[in-house]
C-alpha positions as CSV (number, residue, x, y, z in Angstrom):
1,X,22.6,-14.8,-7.2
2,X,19.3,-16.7,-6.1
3,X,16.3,-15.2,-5.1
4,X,16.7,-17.4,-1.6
5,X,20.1,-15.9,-1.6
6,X,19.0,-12.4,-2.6
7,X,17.1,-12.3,0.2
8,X,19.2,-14.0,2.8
9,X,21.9,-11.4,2.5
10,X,19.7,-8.3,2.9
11,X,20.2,-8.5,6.5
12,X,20.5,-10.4,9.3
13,X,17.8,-10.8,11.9
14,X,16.7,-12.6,15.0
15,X,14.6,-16.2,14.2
16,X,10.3,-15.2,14.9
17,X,9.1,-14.0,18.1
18,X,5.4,-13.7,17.6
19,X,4.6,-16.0,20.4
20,X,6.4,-14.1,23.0
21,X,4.7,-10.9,22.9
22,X,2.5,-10.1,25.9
23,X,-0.8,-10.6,25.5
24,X,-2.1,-7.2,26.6
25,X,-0.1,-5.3,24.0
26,X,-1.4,-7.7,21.3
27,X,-3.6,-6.2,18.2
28,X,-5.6,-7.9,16.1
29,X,-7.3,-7.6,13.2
30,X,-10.7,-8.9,13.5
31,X,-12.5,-8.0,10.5
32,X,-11.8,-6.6,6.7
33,X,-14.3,-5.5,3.7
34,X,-14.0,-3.6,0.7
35,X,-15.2,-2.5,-2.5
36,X,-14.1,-3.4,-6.2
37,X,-12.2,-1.1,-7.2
38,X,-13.3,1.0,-10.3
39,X,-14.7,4.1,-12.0
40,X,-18.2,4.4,-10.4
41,X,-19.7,7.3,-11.5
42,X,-23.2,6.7,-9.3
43,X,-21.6,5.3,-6.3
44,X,-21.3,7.7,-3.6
45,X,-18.3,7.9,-0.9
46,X,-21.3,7.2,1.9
47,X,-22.1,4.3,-0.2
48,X,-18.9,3.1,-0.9
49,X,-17.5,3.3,2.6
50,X,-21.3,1.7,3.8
51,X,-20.3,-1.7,1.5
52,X,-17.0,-1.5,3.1
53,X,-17.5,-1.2,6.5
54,X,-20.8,-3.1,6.9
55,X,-18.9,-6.0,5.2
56,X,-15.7,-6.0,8.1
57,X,-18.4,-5.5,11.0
58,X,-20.0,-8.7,9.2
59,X,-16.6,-10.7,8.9
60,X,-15.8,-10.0,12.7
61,X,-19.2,-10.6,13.8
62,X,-19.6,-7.4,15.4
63,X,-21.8,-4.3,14.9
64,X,-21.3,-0.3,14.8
65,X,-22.0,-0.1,18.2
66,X,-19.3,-2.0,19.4
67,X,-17.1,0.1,17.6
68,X,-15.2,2.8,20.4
69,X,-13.0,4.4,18.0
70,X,-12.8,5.5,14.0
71,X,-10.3,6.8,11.6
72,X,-11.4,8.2,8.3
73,X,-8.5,8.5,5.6
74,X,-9.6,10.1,2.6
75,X,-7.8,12.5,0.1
76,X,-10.1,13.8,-3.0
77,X,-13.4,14.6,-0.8
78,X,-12.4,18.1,-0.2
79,X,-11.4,19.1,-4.0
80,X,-13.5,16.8,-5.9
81,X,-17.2,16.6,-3.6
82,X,-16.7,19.9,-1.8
83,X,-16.5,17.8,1.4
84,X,-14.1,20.1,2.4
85,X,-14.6,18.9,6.7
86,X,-16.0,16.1,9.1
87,X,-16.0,13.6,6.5
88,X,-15.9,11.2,8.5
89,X,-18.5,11.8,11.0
90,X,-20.7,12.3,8.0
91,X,-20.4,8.8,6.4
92,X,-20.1,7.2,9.6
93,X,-22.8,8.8,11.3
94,X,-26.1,6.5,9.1
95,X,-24.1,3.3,10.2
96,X,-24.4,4.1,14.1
97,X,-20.7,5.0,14.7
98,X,-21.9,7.6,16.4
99,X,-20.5,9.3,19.6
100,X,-17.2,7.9,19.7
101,X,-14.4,9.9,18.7
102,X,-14.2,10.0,15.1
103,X,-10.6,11.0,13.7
104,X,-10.2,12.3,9.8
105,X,-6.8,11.1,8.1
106,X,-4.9,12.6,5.0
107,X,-1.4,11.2,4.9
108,X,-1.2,11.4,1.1
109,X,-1.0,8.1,-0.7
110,X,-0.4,6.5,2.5
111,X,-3.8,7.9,4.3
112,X,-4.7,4.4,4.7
113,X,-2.2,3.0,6.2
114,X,-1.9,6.0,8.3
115,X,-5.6,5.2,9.2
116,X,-4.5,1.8,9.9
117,X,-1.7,2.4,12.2
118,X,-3.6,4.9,14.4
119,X,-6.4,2.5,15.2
120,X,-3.3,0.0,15.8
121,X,-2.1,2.5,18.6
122,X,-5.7,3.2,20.2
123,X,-6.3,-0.1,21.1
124,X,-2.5,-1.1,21.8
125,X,-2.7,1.7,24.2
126,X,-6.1,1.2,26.2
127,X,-7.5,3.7,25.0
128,X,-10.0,1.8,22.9
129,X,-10.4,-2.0,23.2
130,X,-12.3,-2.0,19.6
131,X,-11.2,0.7,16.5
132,X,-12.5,1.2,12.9
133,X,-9.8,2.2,10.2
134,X,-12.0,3.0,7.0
135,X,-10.4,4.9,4.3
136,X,-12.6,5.2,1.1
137,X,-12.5,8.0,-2.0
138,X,-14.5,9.0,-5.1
139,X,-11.2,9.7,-7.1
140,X,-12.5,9.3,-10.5
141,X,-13.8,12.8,-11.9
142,X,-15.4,12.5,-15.7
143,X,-12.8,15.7,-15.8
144,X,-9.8,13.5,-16.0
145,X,-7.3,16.6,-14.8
146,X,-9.2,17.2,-12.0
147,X,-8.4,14.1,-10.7
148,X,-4.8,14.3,-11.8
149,X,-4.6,17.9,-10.0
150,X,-5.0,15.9,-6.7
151,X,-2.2,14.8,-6.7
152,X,-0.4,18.0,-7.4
153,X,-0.4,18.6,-3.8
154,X,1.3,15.6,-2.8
155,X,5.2,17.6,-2.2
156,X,5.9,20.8,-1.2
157,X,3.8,22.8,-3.3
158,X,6.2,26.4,-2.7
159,X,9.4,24.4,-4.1
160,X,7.9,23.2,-7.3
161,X,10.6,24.3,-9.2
162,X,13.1,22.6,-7.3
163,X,11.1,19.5,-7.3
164,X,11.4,19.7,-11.5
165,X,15.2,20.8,-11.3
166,X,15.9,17.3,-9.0
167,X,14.0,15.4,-11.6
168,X,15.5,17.0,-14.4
169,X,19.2,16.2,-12.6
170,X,18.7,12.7,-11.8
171,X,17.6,11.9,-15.2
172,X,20.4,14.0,-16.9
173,X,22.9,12.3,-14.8
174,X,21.8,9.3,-16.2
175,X,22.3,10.6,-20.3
176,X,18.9,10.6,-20.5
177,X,17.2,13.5,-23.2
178,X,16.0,16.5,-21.6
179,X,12.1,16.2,-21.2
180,X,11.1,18.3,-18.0
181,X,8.5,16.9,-15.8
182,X,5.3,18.9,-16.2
183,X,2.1,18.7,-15.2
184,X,-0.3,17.1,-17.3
185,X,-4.2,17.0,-17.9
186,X,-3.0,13.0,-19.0
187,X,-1.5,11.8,-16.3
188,X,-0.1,12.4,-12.6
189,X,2.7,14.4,-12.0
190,X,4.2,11.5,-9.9
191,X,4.7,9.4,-12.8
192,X,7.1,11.9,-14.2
193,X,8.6,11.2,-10.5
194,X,8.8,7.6,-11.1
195,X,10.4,7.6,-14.7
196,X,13.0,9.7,-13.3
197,X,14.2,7.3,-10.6
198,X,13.8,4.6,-12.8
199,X,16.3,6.0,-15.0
200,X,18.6,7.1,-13.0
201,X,18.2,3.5,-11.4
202,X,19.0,2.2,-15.3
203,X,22.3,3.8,-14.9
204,X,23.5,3.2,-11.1
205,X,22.7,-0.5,-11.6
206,X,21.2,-1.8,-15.0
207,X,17.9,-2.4,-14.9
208,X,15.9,-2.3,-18.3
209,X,12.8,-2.0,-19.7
210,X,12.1,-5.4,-20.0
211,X,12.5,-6.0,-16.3
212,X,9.9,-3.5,-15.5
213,X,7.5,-4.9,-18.1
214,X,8.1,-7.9,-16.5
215,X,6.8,-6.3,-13.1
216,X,3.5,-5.1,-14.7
217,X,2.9,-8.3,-16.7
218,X,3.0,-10.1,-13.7
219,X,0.7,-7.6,-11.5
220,X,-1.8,-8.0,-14.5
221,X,-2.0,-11.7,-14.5
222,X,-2.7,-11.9,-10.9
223,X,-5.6,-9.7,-11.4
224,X,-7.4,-11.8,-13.2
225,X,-8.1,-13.8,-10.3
226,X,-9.4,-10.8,-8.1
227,X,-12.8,-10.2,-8.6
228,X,-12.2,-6.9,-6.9
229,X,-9.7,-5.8,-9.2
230,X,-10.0,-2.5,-11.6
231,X,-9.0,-4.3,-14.1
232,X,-8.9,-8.1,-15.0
233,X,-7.0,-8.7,-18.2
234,X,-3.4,-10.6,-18.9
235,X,-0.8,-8.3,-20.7
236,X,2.2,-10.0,-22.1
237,X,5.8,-8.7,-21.7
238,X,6.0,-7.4,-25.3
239,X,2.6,-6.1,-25.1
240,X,3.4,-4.0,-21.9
241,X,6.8,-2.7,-23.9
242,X,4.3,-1.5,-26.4
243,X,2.0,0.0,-25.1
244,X,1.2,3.7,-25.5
245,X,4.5,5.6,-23.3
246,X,3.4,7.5,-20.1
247,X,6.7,8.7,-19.4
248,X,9.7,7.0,-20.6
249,X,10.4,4.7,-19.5
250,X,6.9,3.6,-18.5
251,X,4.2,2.5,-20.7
252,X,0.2,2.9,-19.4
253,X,0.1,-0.9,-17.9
254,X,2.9,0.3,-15.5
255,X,1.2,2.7,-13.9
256,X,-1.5,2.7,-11.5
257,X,-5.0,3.9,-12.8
258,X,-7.6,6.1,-11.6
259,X,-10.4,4.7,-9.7
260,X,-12.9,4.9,-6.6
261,X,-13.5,2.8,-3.6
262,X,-13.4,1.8,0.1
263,X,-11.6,-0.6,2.9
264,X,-12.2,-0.9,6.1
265,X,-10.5,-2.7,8.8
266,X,-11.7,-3.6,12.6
267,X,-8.7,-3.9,14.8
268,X,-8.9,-4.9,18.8
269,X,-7.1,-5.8,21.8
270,X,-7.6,-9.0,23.9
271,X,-10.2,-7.2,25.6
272,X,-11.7,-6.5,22.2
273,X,-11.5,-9.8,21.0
274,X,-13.0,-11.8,23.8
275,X,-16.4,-9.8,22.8
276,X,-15.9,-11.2,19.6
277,X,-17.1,-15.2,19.7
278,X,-16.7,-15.8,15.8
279,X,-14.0,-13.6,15.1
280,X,-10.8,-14.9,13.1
281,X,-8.4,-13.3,14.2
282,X,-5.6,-12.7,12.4
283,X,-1.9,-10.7,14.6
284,X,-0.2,-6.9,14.1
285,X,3.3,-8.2,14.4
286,X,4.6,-4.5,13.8
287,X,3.3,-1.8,12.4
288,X,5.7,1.6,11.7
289,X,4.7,4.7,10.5
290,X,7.7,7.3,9.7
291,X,8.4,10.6,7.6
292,X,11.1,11.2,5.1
293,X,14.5,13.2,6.6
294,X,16.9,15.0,4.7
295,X,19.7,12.4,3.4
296,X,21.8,11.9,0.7
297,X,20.4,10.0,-2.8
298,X,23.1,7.3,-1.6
299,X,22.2,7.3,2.1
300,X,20.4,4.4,1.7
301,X,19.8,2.6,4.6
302,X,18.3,6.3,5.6
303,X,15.6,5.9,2.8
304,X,12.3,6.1,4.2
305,X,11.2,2.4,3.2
306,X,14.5,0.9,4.1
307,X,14.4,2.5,8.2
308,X,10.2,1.6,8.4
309,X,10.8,-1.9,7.4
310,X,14.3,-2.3,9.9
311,X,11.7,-1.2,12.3
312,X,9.2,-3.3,11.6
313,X,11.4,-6.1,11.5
314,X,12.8,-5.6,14.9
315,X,9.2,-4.7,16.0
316,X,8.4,-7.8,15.1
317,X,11.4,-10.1,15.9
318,X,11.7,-11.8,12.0
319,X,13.3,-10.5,9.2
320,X,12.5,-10.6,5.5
321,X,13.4,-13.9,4.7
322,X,10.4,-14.8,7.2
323,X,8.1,-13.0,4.8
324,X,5.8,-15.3,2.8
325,X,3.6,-12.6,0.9
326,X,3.8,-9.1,0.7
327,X,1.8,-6.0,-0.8
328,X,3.7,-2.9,-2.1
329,X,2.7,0.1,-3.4
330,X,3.1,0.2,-6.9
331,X,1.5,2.8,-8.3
332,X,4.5,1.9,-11.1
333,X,6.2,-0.8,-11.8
334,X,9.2,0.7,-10.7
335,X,7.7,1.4,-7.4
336,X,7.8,-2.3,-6.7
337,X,11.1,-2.3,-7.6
338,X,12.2,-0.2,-5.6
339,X,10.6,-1.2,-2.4
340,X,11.2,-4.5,-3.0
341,X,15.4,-3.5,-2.2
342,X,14.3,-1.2,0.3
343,X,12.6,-4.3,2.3
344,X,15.3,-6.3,2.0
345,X,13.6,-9.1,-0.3
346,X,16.6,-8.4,-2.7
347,X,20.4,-6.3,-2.7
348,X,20.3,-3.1,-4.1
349,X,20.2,-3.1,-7.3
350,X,18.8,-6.5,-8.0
351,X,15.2,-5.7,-8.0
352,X,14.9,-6.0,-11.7
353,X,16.7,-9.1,-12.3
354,X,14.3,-10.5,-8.7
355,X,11.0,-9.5,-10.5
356,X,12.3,-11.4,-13.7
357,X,13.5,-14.3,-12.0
358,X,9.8,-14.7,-11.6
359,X,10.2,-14.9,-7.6
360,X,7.8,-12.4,-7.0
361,X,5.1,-14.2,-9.3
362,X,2.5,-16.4,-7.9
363,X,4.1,-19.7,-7.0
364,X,7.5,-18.0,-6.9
365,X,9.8,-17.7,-3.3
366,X,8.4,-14.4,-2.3
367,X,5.0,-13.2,-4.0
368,X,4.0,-9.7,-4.3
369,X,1.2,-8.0,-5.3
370,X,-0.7,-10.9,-5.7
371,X,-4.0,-9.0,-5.8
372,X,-2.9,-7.3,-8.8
373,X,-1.1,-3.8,-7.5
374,X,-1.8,-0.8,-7.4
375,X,-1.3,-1.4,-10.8
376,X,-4.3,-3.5,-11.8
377,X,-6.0,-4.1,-8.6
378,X,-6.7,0.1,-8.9
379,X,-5.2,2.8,-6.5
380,X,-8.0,4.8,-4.9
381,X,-5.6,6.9,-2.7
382,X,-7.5,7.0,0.5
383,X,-8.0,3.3,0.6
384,X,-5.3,1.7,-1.1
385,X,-3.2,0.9,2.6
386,X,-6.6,-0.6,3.8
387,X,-6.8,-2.7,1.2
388,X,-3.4,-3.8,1.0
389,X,-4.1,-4.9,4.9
390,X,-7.5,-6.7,3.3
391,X,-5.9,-8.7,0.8
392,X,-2.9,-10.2,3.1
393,X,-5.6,-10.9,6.0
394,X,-7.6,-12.8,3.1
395,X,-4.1,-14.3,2.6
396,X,-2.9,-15.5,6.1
397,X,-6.4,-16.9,6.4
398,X,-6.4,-18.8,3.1
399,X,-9.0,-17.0,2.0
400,X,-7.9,-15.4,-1.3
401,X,-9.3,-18.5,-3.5
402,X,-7.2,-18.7,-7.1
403,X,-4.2,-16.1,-6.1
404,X,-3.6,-17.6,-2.7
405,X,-0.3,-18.4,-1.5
406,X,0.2,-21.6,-0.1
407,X,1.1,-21.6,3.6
408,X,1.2,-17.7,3.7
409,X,1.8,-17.3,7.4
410,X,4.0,-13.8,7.7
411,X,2.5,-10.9,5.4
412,X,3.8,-7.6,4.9
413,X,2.5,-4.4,3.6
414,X,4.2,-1.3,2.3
415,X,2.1,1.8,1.3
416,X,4.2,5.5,0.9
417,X,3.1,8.7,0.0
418,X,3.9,12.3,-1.1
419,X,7.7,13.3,-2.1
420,X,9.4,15.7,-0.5
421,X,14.0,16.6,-1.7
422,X,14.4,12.6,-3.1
423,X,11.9,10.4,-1.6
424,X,8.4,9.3,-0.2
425,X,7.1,12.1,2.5
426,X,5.3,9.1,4.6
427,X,5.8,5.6,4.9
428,X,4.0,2.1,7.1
429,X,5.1,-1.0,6.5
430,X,3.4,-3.3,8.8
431,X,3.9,-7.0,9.3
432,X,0.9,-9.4,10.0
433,X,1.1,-12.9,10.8
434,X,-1.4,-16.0,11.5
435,X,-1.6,-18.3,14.6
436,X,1.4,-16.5,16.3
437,X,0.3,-15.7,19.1
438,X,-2.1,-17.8,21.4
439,X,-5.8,-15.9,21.6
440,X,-6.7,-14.1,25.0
């Protein structure tokens, strides 16, 4: 089967509807900015979220004051600076958002997005006709388990054991040798999560190793055109198969890495916007937040992902084979994977054989991650949604210099977090698009 194919069968869906959404529930973002992404050991979160923000009031040609609401997602703060409250009001505060009500988001992994899709609301709603989503976090500890311990949190923390005893199952179902997922000064506890579902996804449907190598190799090689990116070099194939094992079956260059930094994104309404004389604005199509419900492993068009993106979609009036570029959050390469079924870019199943195909590549039918993933681009938890919603605004703006996709004019993001019984707690996928509606 094609890629084109792949993706034509996902689902069926009305043709775009962009242009026909009224003009007074219309959201657009207005201005992006963020940070590189890295291990910055003198960089503080006021200063990181200061580059950030300063740089979307600068891109939408507007200033703090103009600013009537703010979301602050952050994650580490609490265990890692001792900023254990008000976060947000304090970071904001020496950048004169001041006054306005200032909101503080932890949603896991997807904080950001979270962030995101709050500000989306205020202004859809009236409630503000101008709202800051800044998410920004000082992840990187020179005490790597402390920062690994953050992430510790991230399920239900009184049903550990049954957490391990699921992990344990799915990968024994697959043949796989006993290892129990533990945690570990050396890595997250959600790549044992990860290695799990990608073998058990080796057994339902036949993915290999190579396939997800293929994933990462890719990720890597469209870092090296983000001068934002954690990290900047190629990897082959056969050099991401042999590099040091993480948990089988992932090797280090398949996982997401550690690392600070900050995104923030100014959203309005028309109201907003006509304030806004040099703005470029760029449309929310659909943006859907939603939390995990019990369901069967094989209920899968209950899967988190899978009912957020049907949502979206119909939000938005496309479907995925509108999609021109997307960001997803692989903090593996299985992740993309398996978000990539979930969205309906590919049948179940096919994910591996789609990312091999080289589809999702630069140049290829579909591109994703083309700012390098979580993977390579760096996963600073608090911002990582944000910046998703950066990089595909760069995008539908044609922006994004050497990793831009030509004629990009539908985006979608993806960004999950936590896990609660067999998937994500929290999911957004959010759909953005350029010149689809007429401006106010």
């Amino acid at each position: 089967m094609s890629a084109a194919q792949g993706r034509s069968q996902a689902g069926s869906h009305r043709s775009p509807q962009g242009e026909g959404v009224p003009v007074s529930s219309a959201v657009y973002i207005v201005g992006v900015g963020m940070t590189p992404t890295g291990k910055f050991a003198d960089a503080t979160l006021h200063q990181l979220t200061a580059t950030a923000v300063r740089a979307a009031l600068a891109d939408a040609g507007a200033t703090g004051a103009q600013v009537q609401m703010a979301y602050f997602s952050n994650v580490a703060a609490s265990y890692l600076q001792g900023q254990h409250m008000v976060a947000g009001q304090v970071v904001l505060r020496e950048l004169g958002i001041v006054g306005v009500p200032i909101v503080n988001v932890e949603n896991a992994c997807a904080s950001a997005s979270t962030a995101f899709w709050l500000a989306c609301q205020s202004v859809r709603s009236g409630s503000a006709d101008m709202a800051l989503a800044v998410g920004a976090e000082k992840l990187y500890d020179a005490n790597k388990s402390k920062s690994f311990e953050i992430f510790g949190g991230g399920f239900d923390v009184t049903r550990q054991g049954e957490l391990l005893a699921y992990l344990e199952r799915l990968k024994g179902a697959a043949g796989a040798p006993a290892d129990p997922a533990v945690s570990s000064p050396q890595r997250s506890v959600f790549m044992d999560i990860y290695a799990a579902l990608a073998v058990n996804h080796m057994q339902r449907h036949g993915l290999t190793q190579r396939q997800l190598a293929a994933v990462a190799a890719k990720n890597h090689a469209h870092s090296v055109h983000n001068p934002l990116a954690q990290y900047r070099d190629a990897w082959s194939i056969d050099e991401v198969l042999a590099a040091r094992a993480i948990a089988d079956p992932l090797t280090l260059p398949m996982c997401a890495p550690i690392g600070d930094g900050a995104a923030a994104v100014l959203v309005c309404n028309a109201a907003g916007l006509r304030r806004l004389s040099g703005a470029a604005p760029v449309d929310v199509l659909a943006c859907q937040l939603v939390s995990g419900l019990p369901r069967h492993d094989d209920d899968v068009d209950l899967a988190i992902t899978r009912r957020a993106a049907l949502a979206a979609y119909e939000g938005a009036g496309i479907g995925p084979e509108d999609v021109d570029v997307a960001e997803v959050h692989d903090a593996t390469a299985f992740g993309e994977i398996l978000q990539t079924e979930a969205l309906g870019f590919c049948a179940r199943g096919e994910g591996g054989v789609f990312a091999e195909s080289g589809a999702t590549a630069l140049g290829g039918s579909l591109p994703i991650n083309v700012s390098g993933g979580l993977e390579s681009k760096g996963h600073p938890i608090g911002a990582t949604g944000l910046m998703q919603i950066a990089e595909l605004t760069q995008q539908l703006r044609g922006q994004a210099g050497l990793r831009q996709v030509a004629g990009a004019r539908v985006a979608l993001a993806e960004n999950g977090g936590g896990f609660i019984e067999n998937e994500e707690a929290v999911a957004c996928v959010t759909l953005l698009g350029a010149g689809r509606r007429r401006r106010a």
